[in-house]
C-alpha positions as a Markdown table, in Angstrom:
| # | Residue | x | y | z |
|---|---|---|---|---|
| 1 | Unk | 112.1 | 85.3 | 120.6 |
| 2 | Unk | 108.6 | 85.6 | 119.0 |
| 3 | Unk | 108.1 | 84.6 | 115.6 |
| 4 | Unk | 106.4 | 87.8 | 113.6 |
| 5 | Unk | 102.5 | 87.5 | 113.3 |
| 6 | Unk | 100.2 | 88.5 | 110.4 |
| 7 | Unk | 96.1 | 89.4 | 110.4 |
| 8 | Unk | 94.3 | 87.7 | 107.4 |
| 9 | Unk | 90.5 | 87.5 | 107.1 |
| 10 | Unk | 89.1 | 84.4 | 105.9 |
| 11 | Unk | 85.4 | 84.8 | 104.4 |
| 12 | Unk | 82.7 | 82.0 | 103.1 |
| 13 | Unk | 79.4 | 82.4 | 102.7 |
| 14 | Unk | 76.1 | 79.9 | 102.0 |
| 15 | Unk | 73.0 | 81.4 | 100.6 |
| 16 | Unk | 72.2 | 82.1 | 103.5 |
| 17 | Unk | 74.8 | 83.1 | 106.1 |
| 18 | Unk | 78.0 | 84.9 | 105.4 |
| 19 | Unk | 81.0 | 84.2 | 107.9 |
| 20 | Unk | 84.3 | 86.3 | 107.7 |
| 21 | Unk | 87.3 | 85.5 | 110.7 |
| 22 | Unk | 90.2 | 87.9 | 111.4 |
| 23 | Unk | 93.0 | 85.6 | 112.4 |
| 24 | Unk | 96.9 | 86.0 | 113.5 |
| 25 | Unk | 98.8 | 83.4 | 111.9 |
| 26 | Unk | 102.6 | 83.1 | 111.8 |
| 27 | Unk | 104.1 | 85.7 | 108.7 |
| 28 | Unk | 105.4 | 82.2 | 107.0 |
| 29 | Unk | 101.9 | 80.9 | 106.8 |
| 30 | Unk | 100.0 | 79.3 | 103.8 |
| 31 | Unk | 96.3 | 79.6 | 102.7 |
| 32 | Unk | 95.3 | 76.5 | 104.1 |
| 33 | Unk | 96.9 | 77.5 | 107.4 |
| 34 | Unk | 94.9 | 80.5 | 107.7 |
| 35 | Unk | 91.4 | 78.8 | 107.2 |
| 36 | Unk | 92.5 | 76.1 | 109.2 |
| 37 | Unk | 92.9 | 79.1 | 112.2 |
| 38 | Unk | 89.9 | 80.6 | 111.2 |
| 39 | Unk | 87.6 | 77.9 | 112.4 |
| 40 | Unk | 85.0 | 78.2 | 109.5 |
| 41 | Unk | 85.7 | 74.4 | 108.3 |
| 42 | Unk | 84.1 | 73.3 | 111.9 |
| 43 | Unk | 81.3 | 75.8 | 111.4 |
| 44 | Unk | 80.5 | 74.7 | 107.9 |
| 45 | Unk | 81.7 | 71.1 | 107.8 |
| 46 | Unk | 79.9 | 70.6 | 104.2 |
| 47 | Unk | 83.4 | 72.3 | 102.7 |
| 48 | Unk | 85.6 | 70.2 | 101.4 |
| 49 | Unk | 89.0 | 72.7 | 100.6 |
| 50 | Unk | 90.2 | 69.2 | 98.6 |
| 51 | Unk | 87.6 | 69.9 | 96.1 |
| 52 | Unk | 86.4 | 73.6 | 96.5 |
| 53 | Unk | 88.3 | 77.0 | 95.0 |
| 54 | Unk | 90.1 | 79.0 | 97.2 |
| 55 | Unk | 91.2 | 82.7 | 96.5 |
| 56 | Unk | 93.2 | 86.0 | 97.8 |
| 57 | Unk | 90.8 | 89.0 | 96.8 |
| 58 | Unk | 89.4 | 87.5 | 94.1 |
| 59 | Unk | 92.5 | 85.9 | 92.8 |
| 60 | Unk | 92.5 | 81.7 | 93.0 |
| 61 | Unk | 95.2 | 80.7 | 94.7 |
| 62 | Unk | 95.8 | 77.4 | 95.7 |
| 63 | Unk | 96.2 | 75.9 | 99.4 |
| 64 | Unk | 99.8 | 75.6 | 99.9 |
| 65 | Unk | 100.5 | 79.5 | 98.6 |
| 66 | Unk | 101.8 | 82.0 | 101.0 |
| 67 | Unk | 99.4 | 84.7 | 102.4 |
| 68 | Unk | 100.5 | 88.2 | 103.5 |
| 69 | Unk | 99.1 | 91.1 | 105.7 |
| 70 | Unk | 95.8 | 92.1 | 105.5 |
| 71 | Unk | 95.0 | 89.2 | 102.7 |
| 72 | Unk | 91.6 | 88.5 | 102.8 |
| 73 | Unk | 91.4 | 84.3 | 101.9 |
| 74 | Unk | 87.9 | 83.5 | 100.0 |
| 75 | Unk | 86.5 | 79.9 | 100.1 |
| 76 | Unk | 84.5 | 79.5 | 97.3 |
| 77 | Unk | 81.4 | 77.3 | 96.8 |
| 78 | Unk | 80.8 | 74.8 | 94.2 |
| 79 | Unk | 78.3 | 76.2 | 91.4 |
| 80 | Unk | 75.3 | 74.5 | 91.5 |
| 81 | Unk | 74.4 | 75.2 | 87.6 |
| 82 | Unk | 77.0 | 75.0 | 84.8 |
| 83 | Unk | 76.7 | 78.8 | 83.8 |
| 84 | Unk | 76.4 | 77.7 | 79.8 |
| 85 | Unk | 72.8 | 75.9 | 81.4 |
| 86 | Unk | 71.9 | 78.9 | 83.2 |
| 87 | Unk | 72.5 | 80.9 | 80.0 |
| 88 | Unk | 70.7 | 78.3 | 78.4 |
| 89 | Unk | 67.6 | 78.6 | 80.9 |
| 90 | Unk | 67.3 | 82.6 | 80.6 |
| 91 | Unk | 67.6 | 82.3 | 76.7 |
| 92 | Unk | 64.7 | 80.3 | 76.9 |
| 93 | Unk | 62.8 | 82.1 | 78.6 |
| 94 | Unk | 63.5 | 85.4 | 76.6 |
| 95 | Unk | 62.7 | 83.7 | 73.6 |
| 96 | Unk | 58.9 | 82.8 | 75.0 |
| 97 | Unk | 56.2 | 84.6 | 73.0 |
| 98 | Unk | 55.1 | 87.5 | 75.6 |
């Protein structure tokens, strides 16, 4: 007997390539499962799931949460600026006689 299967996309993107997988994975499957069928940590081997966000549609998750049909797993990148600097930066510059 065949253990049930369910599709889940897992997505990443750099700043400059985006990457999105449709894989089968058993219907008992967790998060980290499902990226770990998707490939995408051999094709971008600078991701590091022990210290980088993962999500469901938006929604963090974390790696050892179940994922269902048609779930579409994010990876997320580190930020490269606090956003209270980047706020920062732009209020500067706004505040610059014109």
């Amino acid at each position: 007997m065949t253990r049930p299967r369910i599709t889940v996309e897992v997505v990443y993107a750099t700043p400059d390539e985006q990457a999105a997988r449709t894989v089968q994975v058993p219907a008992s499957a967790t998060v980290a499962q499902a990226i770990a069928a998707s490939g995408l940590l051999a094709q971008f081997p600078r991701i590091d799931l022990a210290r980088q966000a993962v999500g469901i549609f938006g929604l963090r998750v974390r790696l050892t949460d179940s994922v269902a049909d048609g779930d579409r797993v994010e990876i997320y990148r580190p930020l490269e600026l606090d956003p209270k600097e980047m706020r920062r930066r732009r209020a500067r510059r706004s505040a610059r006689p014109k």
